[in-house]
N, C-alpha and C positions, 0 to 999 in steps of 0.2 A: 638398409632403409631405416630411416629414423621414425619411433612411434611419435606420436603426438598425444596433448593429455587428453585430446576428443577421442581419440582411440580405445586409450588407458579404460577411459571414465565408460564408455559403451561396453567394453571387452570385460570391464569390473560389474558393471549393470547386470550385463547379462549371464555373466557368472553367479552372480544373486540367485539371477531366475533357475540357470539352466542346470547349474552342477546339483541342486535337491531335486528336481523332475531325474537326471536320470538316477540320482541316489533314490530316488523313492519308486521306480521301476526296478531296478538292480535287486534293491530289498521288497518287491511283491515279489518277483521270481520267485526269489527265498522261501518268501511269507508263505506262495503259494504248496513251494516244496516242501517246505515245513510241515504245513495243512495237511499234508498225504503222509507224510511221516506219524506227526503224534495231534494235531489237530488243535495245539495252543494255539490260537489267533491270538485272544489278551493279550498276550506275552509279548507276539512278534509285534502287534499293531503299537505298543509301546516304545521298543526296539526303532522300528521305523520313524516315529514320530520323535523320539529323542535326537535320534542319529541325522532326520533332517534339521531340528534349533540346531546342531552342534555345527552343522556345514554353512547352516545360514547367518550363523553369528560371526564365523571365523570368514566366509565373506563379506560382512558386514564391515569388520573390523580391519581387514585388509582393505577395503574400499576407505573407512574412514582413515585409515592411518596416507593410504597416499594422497586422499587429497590433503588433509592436515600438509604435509611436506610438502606438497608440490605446487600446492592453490593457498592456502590458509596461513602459512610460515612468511611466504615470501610475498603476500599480500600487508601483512603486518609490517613487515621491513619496510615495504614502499609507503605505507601511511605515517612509520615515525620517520621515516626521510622527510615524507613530504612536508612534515608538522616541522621538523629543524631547517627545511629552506624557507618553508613560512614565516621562520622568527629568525632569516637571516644567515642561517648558517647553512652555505653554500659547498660546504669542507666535506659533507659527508658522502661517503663513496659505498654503494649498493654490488657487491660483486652476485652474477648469476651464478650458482652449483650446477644449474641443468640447462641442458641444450636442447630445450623446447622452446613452446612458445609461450608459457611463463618469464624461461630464461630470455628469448628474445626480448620480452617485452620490457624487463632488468634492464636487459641492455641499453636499448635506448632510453631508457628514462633515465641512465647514470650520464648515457651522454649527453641528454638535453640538458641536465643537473651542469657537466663542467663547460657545455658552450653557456648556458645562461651566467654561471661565474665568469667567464673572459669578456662575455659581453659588457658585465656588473662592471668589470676593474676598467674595461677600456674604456666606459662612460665616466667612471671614478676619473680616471687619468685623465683623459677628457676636459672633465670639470675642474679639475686643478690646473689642467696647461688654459683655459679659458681666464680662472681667477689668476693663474701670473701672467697671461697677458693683459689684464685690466691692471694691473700691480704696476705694469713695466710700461706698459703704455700711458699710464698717469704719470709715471716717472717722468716718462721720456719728451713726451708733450710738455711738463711743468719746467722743465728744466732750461731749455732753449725759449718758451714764452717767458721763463721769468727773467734771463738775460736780456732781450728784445725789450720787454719792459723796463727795467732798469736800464739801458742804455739812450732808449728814446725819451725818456724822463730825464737824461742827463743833458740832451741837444735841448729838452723844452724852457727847462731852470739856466740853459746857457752854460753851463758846466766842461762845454766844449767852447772854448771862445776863435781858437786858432783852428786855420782849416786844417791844418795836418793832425788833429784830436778829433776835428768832426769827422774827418776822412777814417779814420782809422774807426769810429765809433759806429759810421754806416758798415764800414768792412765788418767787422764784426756781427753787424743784425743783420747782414748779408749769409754771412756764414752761417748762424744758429738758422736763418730761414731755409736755406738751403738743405740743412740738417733735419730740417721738419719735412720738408719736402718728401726729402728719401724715405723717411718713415712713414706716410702715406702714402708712398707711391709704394713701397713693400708690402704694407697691410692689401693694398688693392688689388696687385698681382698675385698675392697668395691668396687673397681670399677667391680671385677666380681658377687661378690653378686649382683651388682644393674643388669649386667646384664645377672645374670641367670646361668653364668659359672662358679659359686665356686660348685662343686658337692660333696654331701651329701650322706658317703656309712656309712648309718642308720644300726643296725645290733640290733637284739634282746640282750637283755642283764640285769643282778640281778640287781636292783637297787643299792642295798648294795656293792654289786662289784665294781658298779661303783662309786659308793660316797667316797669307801676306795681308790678306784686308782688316784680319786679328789684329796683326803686329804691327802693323802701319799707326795708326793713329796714336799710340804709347809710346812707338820709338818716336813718333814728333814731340809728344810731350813730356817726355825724360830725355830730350838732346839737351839739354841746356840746364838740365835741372842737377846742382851737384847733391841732392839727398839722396838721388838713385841711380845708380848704375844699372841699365839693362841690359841683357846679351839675350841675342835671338839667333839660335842654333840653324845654320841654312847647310843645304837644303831642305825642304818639308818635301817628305812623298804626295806622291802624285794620284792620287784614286780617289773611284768616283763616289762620294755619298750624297747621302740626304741632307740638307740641313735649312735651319730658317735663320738667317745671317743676322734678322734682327736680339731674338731672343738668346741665340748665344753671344751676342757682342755683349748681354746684359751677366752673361756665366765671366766673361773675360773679366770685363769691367769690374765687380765684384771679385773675383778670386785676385785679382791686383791689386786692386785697392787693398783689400787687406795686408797682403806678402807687403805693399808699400810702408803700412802704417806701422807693422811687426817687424820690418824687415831690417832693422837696426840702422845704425846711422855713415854711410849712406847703407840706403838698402841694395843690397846687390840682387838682384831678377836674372832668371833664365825662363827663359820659352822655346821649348823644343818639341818635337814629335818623332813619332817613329812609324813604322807599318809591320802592321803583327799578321798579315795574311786575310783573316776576315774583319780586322777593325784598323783605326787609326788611334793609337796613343798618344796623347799631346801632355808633356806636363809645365808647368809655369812651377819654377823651384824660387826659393828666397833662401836668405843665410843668416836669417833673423836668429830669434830665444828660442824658437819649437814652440811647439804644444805639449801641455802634462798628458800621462800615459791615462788620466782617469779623464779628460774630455775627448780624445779623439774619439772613442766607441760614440758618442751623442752628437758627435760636432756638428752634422745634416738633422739635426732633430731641428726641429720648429720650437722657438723659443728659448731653445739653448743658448745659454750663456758662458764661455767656457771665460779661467780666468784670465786666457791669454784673449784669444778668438771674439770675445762678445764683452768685448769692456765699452762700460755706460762713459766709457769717456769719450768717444769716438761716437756717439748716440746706436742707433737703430734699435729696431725690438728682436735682432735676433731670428729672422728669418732670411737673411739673405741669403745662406747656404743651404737652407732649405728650397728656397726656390731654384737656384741653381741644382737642386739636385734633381726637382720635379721636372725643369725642362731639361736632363740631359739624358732623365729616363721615358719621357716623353719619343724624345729622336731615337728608342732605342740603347741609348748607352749607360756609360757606367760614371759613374765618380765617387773618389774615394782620396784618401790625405796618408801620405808617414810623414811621421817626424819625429825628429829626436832634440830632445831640449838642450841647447848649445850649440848645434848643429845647424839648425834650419827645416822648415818646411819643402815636402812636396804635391802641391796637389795634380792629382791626372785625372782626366776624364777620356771615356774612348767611346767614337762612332763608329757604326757599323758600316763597312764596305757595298756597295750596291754589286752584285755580280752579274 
């Protein structure tokens, strides 16, 4: 059974009191024995009264010496801790000696001390992924309105006189607008996914059904197009999941569009799947450049820019694979990327099976 210092501190009290009463009966017995023998009282009653300071000291001093170590020591440590997280310094680490409730009380104070530091650094990190998205997004914004600018200033001065320079000059603010587009439609769905109000209407559905309704609409728009070649891996298994057709046409839509832009010249595409027992595996491969081995750990980060992945040349701010990865953990699943530079990209994601 463990004591405790309420224990300690009563059991030392009362040793104060109790251990001179019975020292000071033990020595009347004596005194009295004495008395009959040779009849020095003086003597013994000095005897007696020495021998009780001598007991009462040395519990005294055993009392003060454990509360010093056990109250008073480790009270001290907690006050220059708490004066070095006062001024900042979160680093310092209080270890308990004892397994009371001093030492509990150690305990948690060391671990309020390192959750208040991860809270510090994740609002730190926070505030920096905040200031690069104000960075990126002034970028991003500036960069397509000052094109847009500059080209409609070219239609107004007449700088475009033949239609085939005007045509080409709306194509163009078509395109930079188009580019703006997606960058506020990304800021808008992240910012409700982050909080909780992009709503997800999940419905049972063939797996295969849906893998065809995937691939259907790409293979219409790379029949004809010689930058890409796509191959779509048949048959897809057949099991039943959950899914919301809309918001993963928006994971497809995204993870090709990339493999498109990366996937060298032409780009070569596959999309296949497999059935793993409790999930469905799906991956869309390309035969691009790869990705560097120091972006893919971040690649799903929010606001990641990697140098292949998130080039300001293709616009966005850098959350598209972030969103794709909140709706695919949303249904459940997983997604994740290899790749090897010279080789190509794979990205997969898997849903879970309904049993």
């Amino acid at each position: 059974m463990k004591l405790g210092i309420r224990f300690k501190l009563i059991a030392s009290l009362t040793g104060i009191i109790f251990i001179p009463v019975v020292l000071m009966s033990i020595s009347g017995v004596r005194e009295n024995h004495g008395n009959s023998i040779n009849g020095a009282t003086g003597i013994k009653f000095m005897f007696v009264l020495g021998f009780l300071v001598v007991a009462f000291v040395l519990c005294a001093y055993l009392l003060a010496r454990f509360i010093t170590r056990r109250i008073l020591l480790p009270l001290k440590e907690l006050n220059d801790a708490s004066e070095q997280i006062m001024n900042g310094n979160l680093d310092v680490e209080i270890r308990s000696r004892y397994n009371d409730e001093m030492g509990n009380f150690i305990s948690a104070f060391d671990v309020m001390r390192a959750r208040l530091k991860e809270s510090l650094d994740q609002q730190a990190a926070y505030e920096q992924a905040r200031n690069e998205l104000v960075a990126n997004i002034s970028h991003d914004l500036r960069t397509p309105i000052t094109s847009i600018r500059g080209y409609v200033e070219g239609l107004q001065d007449g700088i475009a006189r033949d239609e085939q320079k005007v045509a080409r000059y709306l194509a163009v603010i078509k395109n930079k607008t188009d580019q703006l587009d997606r960058l506020i439609e990304d800021l808008f769905q992240f910012s409700q996914l982050e909080s909780g109000q992009l709503a997800m209407e999940l419905r049972e559905s063939d797996s295969r059904e849906f893998l065809e309704a995937m691939a259907a609409p790409f293979e219409l728009e790379f029949h004809e197009n010689p930058s890409v070649e796509l191959t779509v891996e048949r048959p897809f298994p057949s099991r039943l999941i959950q899914v919301d057709h809309d918001r993963m046409a928006q994971v497809f839509e995204n993870i090709i569009e990339n493999a498109k832009k990366y996937g060298g010249r032409p780009a070569e595409l596959t999309i296949s799947a497999r059935d793993e027992g409790d999930r469905i595996r799906i991956m869309i491969k390309d035969s691009g450049i790869g990705i560097s081995e120091d972006d893919l750990p971040y690649l799903f980060e929010r606001f990641y820019r990697g140098e292949k992945s998130r080039s300001r040349a293709f616009g966005g701010a850098g959350l598209g694979l972030a969103i794709c990865k909140q709706i695919v953990e949303k249904h459940g699943g997983r997604i994740g990327v290899q790749s090897k530079q010279g080789i190509g990209t794979e990205f997969y994601l898997t849903l879970p099976i309904i049993k």
